[in-house]
N, C-alpha and C positions, 0 to 999 in steps of 0.2 A: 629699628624704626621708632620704639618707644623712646630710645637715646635723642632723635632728634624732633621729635613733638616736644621733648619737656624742655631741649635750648628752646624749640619757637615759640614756645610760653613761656619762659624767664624774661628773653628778650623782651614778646608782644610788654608781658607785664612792668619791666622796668622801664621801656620807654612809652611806647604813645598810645599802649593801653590803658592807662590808669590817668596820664597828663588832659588827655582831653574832656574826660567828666570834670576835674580839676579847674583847669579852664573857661569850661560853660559856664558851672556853677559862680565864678566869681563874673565872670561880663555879664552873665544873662541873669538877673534876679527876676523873672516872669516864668510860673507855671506854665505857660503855653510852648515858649521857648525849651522850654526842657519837654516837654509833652512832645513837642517836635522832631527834638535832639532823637529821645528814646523812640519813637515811631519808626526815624530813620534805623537807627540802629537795627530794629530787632526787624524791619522790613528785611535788608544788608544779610543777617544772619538766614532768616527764610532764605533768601535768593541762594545764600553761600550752601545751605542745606539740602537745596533741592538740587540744583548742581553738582555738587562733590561725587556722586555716583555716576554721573556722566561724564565727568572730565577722568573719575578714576579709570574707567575704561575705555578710553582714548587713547592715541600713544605716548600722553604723559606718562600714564600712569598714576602710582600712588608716591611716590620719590616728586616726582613731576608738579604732584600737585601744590607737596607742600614747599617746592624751587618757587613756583608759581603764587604763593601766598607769602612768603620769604618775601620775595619782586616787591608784595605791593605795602609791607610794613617797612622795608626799606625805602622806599619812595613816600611812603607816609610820615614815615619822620626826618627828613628832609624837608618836604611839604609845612609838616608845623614849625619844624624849627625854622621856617624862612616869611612863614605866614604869620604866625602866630606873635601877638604883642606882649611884652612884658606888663603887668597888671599891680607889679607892688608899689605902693605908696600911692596909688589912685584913689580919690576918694568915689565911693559908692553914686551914683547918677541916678 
């Protein structure tokens, strides 16, 4: 179990863990927008926290859950790589 939490954090981390703070920070130069960005986020996390114990004892399970969070960073990064604009050589707005 340990063996595959630390793939789903190599992965989360190489790919659209890390590219999306990246991202914000160059489109959005406004405190608010980031204030926003992070509000989401750490809402996301609450939700994901208070959850995880209910879905563990479901017939996912704990295998289950993290098939089930696997699901949705692979669909997240699809998602960005099809959403998301390239940013180099723009000048600042």
């Amino acid at each position: 179990m340990i063996f595959i939490l630390c793939i789903f954090l190599t992965v989360y981390q190489a790919t659209q863990g890390t590219a999306f703070w990246v991202y914000v920070s160059e489109i959005c130069n406004s405190d608010a927008v980031m204030g926003i960005c992070l509000f989401t986020l750490m809402f996301m996390l609450t939700v994901q926290a208070m959850t995880a114990t209910f879905v563990m004892k479901t017939n996912l399970g704990i295998h289950g859950m993290f098939y089930v969070l696997a699901a949705v960073n692979i669909s997240g990064f699809f998602l960005f790589g099809a959403l998301m604009k390239e940013t180099q050589g723009l000048t600042p707005q």
